[in-house]
C-alpha positions as CSV (number, residue, x, y, z in Angstrom):
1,X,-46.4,184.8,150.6
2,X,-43.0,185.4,148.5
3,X,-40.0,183.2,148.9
4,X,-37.5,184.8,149.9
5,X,-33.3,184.2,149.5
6,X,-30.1,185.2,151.3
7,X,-26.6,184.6,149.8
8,X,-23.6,184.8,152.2
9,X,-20.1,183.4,151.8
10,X,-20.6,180.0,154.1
11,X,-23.8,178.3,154.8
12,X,-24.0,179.0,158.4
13,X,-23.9,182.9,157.8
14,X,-26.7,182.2,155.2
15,X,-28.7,180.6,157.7
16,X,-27.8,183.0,160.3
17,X,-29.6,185.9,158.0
18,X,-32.6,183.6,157.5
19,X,-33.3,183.7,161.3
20,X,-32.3,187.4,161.3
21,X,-34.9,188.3,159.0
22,X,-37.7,186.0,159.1
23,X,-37.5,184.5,162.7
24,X,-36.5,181.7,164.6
25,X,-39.3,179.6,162.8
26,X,-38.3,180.3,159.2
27,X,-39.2,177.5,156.8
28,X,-36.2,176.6,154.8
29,X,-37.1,175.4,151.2
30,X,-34.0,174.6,150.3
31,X,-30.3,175.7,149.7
32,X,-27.6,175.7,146.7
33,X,-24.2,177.4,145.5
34,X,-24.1,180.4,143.1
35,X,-21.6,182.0,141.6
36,X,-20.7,186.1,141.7
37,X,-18.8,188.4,140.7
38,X,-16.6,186.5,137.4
39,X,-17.8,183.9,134.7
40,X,-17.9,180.3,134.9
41,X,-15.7,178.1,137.4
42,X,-13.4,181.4,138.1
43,X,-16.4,183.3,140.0
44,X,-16.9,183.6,143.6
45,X,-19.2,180.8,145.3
46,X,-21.9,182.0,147.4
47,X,-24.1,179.9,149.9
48,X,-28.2,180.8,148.5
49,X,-30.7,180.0,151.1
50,X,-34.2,180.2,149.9
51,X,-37.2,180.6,152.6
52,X,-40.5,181.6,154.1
53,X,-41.3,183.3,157.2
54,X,-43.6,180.8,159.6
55,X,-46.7,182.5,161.4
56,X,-47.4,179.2,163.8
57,X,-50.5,181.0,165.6
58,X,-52.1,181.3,161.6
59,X,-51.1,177.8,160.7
60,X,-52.7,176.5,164.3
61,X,-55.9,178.6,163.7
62,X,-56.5,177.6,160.0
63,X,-54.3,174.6,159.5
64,X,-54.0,174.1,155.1
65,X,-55.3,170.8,153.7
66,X,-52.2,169.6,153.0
67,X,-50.8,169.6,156.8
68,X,-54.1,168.2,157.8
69,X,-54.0,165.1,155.6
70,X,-50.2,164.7,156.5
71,X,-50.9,164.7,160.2
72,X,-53.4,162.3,159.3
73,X,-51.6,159.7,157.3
74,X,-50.4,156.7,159.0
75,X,-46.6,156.4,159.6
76,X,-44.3,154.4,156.9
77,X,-43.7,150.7,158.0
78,X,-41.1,148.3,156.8
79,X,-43.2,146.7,154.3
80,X,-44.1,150.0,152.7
81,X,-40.2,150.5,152.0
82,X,-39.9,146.9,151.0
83,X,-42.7,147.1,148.2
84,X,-41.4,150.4,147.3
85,X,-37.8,149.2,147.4
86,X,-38.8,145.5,145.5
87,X,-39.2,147.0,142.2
88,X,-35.8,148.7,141.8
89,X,-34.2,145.6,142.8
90,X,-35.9,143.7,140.1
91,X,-35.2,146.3,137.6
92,X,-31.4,146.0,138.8
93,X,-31.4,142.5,138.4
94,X,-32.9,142.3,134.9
95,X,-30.6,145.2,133.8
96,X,-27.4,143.1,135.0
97,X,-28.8,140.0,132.9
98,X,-29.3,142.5,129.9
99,X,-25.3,143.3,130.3
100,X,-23.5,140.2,128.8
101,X,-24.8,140.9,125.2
102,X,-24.4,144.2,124.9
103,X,-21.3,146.4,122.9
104,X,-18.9,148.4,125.1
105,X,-20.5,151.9,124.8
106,X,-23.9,150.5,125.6
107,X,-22.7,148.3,128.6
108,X,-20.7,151.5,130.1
109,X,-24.0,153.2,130.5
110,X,-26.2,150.6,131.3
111,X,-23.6,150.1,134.3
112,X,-23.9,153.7,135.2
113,X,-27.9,153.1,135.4
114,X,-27.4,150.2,137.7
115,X,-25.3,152.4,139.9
116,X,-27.4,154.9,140.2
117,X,-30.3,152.1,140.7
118,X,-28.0,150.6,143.2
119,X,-28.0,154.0,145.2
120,X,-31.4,155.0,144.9
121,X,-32.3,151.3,146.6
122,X,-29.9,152.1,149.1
123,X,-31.6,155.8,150.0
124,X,-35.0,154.1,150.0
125,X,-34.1,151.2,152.1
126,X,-31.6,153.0,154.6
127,X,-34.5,155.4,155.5
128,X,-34.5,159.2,157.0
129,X,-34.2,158.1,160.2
130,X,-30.7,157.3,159.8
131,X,-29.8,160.6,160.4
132,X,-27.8,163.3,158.0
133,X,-24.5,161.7,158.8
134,X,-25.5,158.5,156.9
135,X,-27.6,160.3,154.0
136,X,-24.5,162.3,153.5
137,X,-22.2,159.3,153.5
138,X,-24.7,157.1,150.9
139,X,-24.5,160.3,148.7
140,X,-21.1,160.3,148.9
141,X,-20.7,156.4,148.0
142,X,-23.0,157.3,145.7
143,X,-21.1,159.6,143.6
144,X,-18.2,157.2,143.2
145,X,-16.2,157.6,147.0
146,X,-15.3,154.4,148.8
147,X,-16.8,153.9,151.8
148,X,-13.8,153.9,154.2
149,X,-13.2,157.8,152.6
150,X,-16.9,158.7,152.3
151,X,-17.1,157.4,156.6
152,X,-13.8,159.4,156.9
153,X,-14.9,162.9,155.8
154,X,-18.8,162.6,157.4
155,X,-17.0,162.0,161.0
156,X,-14.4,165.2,160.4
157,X,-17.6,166.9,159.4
158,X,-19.7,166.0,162.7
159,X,-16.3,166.6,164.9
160,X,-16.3,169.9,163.5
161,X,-20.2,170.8,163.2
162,X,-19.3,171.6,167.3
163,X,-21.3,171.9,170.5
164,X,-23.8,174.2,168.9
165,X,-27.4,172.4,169.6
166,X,-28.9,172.3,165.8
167,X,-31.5,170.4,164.4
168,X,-33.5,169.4,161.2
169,X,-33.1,171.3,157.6
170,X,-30.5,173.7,159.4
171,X,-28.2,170.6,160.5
172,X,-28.0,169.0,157.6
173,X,-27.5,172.1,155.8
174,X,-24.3,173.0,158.1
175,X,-23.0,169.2,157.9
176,X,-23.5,169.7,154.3
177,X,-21.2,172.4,154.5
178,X,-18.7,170.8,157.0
179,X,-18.5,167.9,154.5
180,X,-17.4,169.7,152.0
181,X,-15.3,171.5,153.7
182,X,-13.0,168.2,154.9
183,X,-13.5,167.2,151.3
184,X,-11.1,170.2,150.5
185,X,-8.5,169.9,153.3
186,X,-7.7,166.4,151.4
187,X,-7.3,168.3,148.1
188,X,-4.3,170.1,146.9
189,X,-3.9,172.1,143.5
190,X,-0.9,173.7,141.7
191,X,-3.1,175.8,139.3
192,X,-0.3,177.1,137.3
193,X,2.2,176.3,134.2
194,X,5.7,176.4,134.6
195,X,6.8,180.2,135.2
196,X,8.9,181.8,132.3
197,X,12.2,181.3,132.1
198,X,11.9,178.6,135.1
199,X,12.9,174.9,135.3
200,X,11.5,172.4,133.9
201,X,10.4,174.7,130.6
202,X,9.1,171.1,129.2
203,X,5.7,169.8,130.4
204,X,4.8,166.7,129.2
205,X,1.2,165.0,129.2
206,X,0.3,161.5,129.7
207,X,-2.2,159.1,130.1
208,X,-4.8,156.3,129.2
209,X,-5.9,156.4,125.2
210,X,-9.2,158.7,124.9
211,X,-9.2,161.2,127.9
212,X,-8.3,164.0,125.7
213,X,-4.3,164.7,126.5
214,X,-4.5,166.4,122.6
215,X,-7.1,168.5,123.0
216,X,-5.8,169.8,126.5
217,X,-2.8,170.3,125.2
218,X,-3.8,172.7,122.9
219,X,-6.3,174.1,125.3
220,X,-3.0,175.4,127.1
221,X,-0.9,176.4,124.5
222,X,-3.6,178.6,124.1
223,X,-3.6,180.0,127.4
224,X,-0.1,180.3,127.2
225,X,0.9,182.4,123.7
226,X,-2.4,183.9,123.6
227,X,-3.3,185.0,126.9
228,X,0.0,185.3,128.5
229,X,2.1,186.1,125.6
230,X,4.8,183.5,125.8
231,X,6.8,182.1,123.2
232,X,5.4,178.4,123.3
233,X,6.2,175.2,120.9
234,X,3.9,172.2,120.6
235,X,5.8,168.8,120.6
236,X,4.3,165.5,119.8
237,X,5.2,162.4,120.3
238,X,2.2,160.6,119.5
239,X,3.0,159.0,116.2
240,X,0.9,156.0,116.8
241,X,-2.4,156.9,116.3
242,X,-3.9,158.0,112.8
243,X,-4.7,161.8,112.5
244,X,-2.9,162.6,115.6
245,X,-0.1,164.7,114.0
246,X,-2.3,166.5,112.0
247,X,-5.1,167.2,114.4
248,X,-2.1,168.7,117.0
249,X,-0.8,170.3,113.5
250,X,-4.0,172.2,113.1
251,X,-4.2,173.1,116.4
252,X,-0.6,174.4,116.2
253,X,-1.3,176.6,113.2
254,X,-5.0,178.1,114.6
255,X,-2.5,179.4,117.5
256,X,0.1,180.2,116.1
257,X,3.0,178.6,117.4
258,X,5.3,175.9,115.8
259,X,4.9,172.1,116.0
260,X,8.0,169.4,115.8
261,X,7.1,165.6,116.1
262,X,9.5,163.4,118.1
263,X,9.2,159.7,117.5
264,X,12.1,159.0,119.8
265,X,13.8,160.4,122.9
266,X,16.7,161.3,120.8
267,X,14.7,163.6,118.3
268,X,12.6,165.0,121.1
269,X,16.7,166.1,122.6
270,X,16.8,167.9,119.3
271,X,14.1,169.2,119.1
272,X,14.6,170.8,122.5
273,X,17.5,172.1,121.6
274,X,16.5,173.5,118.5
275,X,13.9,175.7,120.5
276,X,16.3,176.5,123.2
277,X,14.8,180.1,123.0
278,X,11.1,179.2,124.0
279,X,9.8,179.6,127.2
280,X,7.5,176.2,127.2
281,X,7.4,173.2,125.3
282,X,4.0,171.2,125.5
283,X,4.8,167.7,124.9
284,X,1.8,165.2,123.6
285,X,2.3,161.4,124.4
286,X,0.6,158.3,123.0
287,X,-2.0,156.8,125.0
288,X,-1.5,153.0,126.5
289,X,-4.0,150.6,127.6
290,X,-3.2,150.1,131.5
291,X,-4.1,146.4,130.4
292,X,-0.1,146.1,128.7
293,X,2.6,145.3,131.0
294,X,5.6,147.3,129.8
295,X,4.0,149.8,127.2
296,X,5.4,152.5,129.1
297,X,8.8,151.9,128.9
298,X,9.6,153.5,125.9
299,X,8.2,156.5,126.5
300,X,9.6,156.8,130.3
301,X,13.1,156.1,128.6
302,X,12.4,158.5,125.5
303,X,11.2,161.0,128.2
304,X,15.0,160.4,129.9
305,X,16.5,161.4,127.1
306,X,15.3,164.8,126.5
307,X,18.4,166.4,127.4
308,X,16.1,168.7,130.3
309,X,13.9,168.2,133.2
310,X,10.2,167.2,132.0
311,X,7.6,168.1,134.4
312,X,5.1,165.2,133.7
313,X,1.6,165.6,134.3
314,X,-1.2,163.0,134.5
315,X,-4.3,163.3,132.5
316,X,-7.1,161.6,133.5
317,X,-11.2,161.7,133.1
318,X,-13.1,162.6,136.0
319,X,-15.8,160.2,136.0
320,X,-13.6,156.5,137.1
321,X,-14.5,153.6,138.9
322,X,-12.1,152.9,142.0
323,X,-10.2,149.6,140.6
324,X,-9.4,151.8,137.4
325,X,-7.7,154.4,139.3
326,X,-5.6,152.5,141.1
327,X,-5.2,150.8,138.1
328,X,-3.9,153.9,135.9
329,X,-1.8,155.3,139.1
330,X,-0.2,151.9,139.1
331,X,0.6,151.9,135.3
332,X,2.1,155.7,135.1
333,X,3.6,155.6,138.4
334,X,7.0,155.0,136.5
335,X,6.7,158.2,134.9
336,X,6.6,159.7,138.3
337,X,4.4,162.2,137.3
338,X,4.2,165.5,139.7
339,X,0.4,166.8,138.6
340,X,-2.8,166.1,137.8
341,X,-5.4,167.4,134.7
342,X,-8.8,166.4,135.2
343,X,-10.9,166.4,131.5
344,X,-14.3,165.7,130.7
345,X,-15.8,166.8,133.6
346,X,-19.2,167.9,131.6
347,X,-19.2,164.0,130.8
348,X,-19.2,162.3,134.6
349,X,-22.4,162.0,136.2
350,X,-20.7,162.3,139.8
351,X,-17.3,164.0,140.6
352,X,-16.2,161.1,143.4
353,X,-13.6,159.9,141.2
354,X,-11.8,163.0,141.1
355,X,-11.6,163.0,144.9
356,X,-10.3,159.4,145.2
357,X,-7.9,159.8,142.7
358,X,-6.3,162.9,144.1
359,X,-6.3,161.5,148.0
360,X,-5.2,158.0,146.7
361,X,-2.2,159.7,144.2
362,X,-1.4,162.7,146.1
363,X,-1.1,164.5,143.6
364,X,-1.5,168.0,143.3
365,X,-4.6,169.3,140.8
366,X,-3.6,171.8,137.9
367,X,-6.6,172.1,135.8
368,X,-9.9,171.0,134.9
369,X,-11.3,170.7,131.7
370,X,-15.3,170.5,131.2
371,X,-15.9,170.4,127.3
372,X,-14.2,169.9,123.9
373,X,-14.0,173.8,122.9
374,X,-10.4,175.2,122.4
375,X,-9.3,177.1,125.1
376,X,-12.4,177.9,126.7
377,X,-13.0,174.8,128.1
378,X,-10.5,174.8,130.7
379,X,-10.0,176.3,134.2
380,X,-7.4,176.4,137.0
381,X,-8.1,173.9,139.4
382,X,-9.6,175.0,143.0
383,X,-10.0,173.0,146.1
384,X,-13.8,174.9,146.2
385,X,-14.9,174.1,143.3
386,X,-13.9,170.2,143.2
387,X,-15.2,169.7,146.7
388,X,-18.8,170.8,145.5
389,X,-18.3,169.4,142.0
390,X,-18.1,165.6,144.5
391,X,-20.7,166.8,146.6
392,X,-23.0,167.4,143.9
393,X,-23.3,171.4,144.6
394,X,-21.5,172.4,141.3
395,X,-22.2,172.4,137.9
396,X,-19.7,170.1,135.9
C-alpha cells in the first residue's frame, strides 16, 4: 500500500484533505513543514501530511503480526518507566561530576548533553498519558522556553483549538499548529534597513564578544551596494581586538565600498560628515563581556557624539540560556537599542532562546543569520519561520 502526502497552507486543511481522500479512518504517519515556491528561508511554508488509507474489515479479518503481539503485550507500569528512566539519571549525574575539570568549550557541550538528558528523562517519566498539552509544553522547556512562557502559549493554543471534538494524531497535530501559531502573535519583526535617504542613515551593531557583529555586518553591506545598489560605507569602531580592522578591511574591499575606522565618538562625527553623500553607514562595535560593569559607557557616549541619529541594533546568538539573556538585555539596555539580529542559528540545537529574548526585550527581529558565508547567509526575519525554528519544524 503506498503512502500517500497532502501539502496545504495550515495543518488543519492538510488534515482535512487526508479525510477527503482516504476516509475518516486514515492512518496518519506523520506530519512536517516544506517549503515552495522560493529558496531557503524566503520560500513559502507548506503543512505535509503523510498517510495511509485504513480498511478496518481487512485488518479485523486478517489482523498482521505486529497488531497481534501489541494487543497482546501487557500494559507499561510505573516500574517499567522507572528502570527505563534510572539509567539516564545516572548518566546525568556522572556527566555533572565529569564538569568541574573540564575547559570551557568542552563544558558548554557537555551542558548541552545534560539538557537534553534532562528532557529526555522528563518525556520518559511524564508519560503519554499526560496528554498533548503537556508533551507540547516539555518540548517547549525543552528547547530552551521557561516554563511560565512555554504554560502561556500551550493554554492560548488549547483556547483556540475550539469546540471542534478531535482526538489522537489529528489533535495533537492541530495543537501543534495552534502552538505555533501563539508563538508568532508574541513575535514582531522589522525586516528591513533604513530606507534611502531616510533618518537614521547610520546603523550601528552591538553586542557580546563572538556572536558575529563583523561578519553580519558585512553580510549587509552586501545586501545593500550589491543587491539594492546603494551607495554604502563600512565604519568600525572596533579597534580593540587584533585583525578586526583588517578582516572588516577585506570585507570592505571584496564589496566594494569604502571603510573609515573611528576610535572615538569625535572621529566617528567626522567620518560621518565626510560621507555625508551616502545613503547608509554600517557601524561595527567592540564586543564587551556583560560580566564588566561600565564597559559600555564609552561606546554609548562615542555613539552620542556622532553628530546623527544611530539606529542601534542588538546582535545576539540564537542558542542562549535564560539568565544570559537577561543578562545581555541588562548590559546593552543603555544603548537603547531599537532591533534585534539573530546569528548562528545553524549552530543552536533549539531555537527557544530566540523566543524568550524577543518577548522578554520587545524588540522587534530584523534578520537572521544561519552560517558564516558572505552574504548568503542571511535572511529577513519572519514571524513564520522563528515560530517553527522554536517549535522544532524548521531547519536552522
Amino acid at each position: 500500500m503506498q503512502v500517500e502526502r497532502f501539502q496545504a497552507r495550515t495543518m488543519k486543511e492538510a488534515l482535512a484533505l487526508v479525510k477527503q481522500q482516504l476516509g475518516e479512518n486514515a492512518v496518519v504517519l506523520g506530519t512536517r513543514t516544506v517549503r515552495a515556491g522560493g529558496l531557503g528561508l524566503l520560500g513559502e511554508r507548506m503543512y505535509e501530511v503523510s498517510a495511509l488509507p485504513w480498511d478496518s474489515a481487512d485488518a479485523a479479518r486478517d489482523p498482521s503480526p505486529a497488531a497481534a503481539q501489541a494487543a497482546s503485550e501487557p500494559a507499561i507500569t510505573v516500574d517499567d518507566i522507572e528502570r527505563a528512566v534510572a539509567p539516564l539519571r545516572q548518566e546525568v549525574l556522572s556527566l555533572r561530576a565529569q564538569l568541574r575539570g573540564m575547559s570551557d568549550p568542552l563544558r558548554r557541550d557537555l551542558r548541552r548533553t545534560i539538557e537534553e538528558l534532562r528532557a529526555t528523562f522528563g518525556a520518559v517519566s511524564g508519560g503519554a498519558a499526560r496528554g498533548p498539552d503537556a508533551e507540547i509544553r516539555r518540548t517547549l522547556e525543552a528547547a530552551g522556553v521557561g516554563p511560565e512562557l512555554a504554560a502561556a502559549v500551550v493554554d492560548e493554543a488549547r483556547s483556540r483549538l475550539g469546540d471542534e471534538p478531535i482526538d489522537g494524531v489529528e489533535e495533537r497535530a492541530v495543537l501543534l499548529t495552534m502552538a505555533e501559531q501563539a508563538i508568532g502573535r508574541r513575535l514582531s519583526v522589522r525586516a528591513e534597513l533604513p530606507a534611502a535617504g531616510s533618518r537614521p542613515r547610520a546603523v550601528a551593531l552591538v553586542g557580546p564578544t563572538g556572536v558575529g557583529k563583523t561578519t553580519t555586518i558585512a553580510k549587509l553591506a552586501s545586501l545593500a551596494a550589491l543587491v539594492d545598489g546603494r551607495a554604502v560605507v563600512l565604519a568600525t569602531m572596533d579597534t580593540y581586538r587584533v585583525g578586526a580592522v583588517e578582516q572588516l578591511r577585506r570585507y570592505a574591499t571584496l564589496i566594494g565600498v569604502p571603510l573609515v575606522v573611528a576610535a572615538d565618538g569625535k572621529a566617528l562625527r567626522l567620518a560621518l560628515q565626510e560621507h555625508a553623500e551616502a545613503e547608509m553607514v554600517l557601524i561595527d562595535t567592540p564586543g564587551r563581556s556583560w560580566a564588566q560593569p561600565g564597559a559600555l559607557d564609552g561606546l554609548a557616549g562615542a555613539l552620542a557624539q556622532a553628530g546623527e541619529p544611530v539606529q542601534v541594533q542588538l546582535v545576539v546568538p540564537a542558542a542562549m540560556r535564560i539568565a544570559e539573556i537577561d543578562a545581555v538585555l541588562r548590559h546593552y539596555e543603555g544603548l537603547k537599542p531599537e532591533r534585534l539580529i539573530v546569528t548562528k542559528a545553524d549552530e543552536a540545537v533549539h531555537g527557544g532562546s530566540v523566543l524568550e529574548c524577543c518577548v522578554r526585550s520587545g524588540l522587534p527581529v530584523s534578520f537572521v543569520c544561519n552560517g558564516q558565508r558572505v552574504p548568503e547567509d542571511i535572511a529577513p526575519a519572519s514571524t513564520s519561520w522563528i515560530a517553527g525554528f522554536v517549535m522544532g519544524r524548521e531547519e536552522n
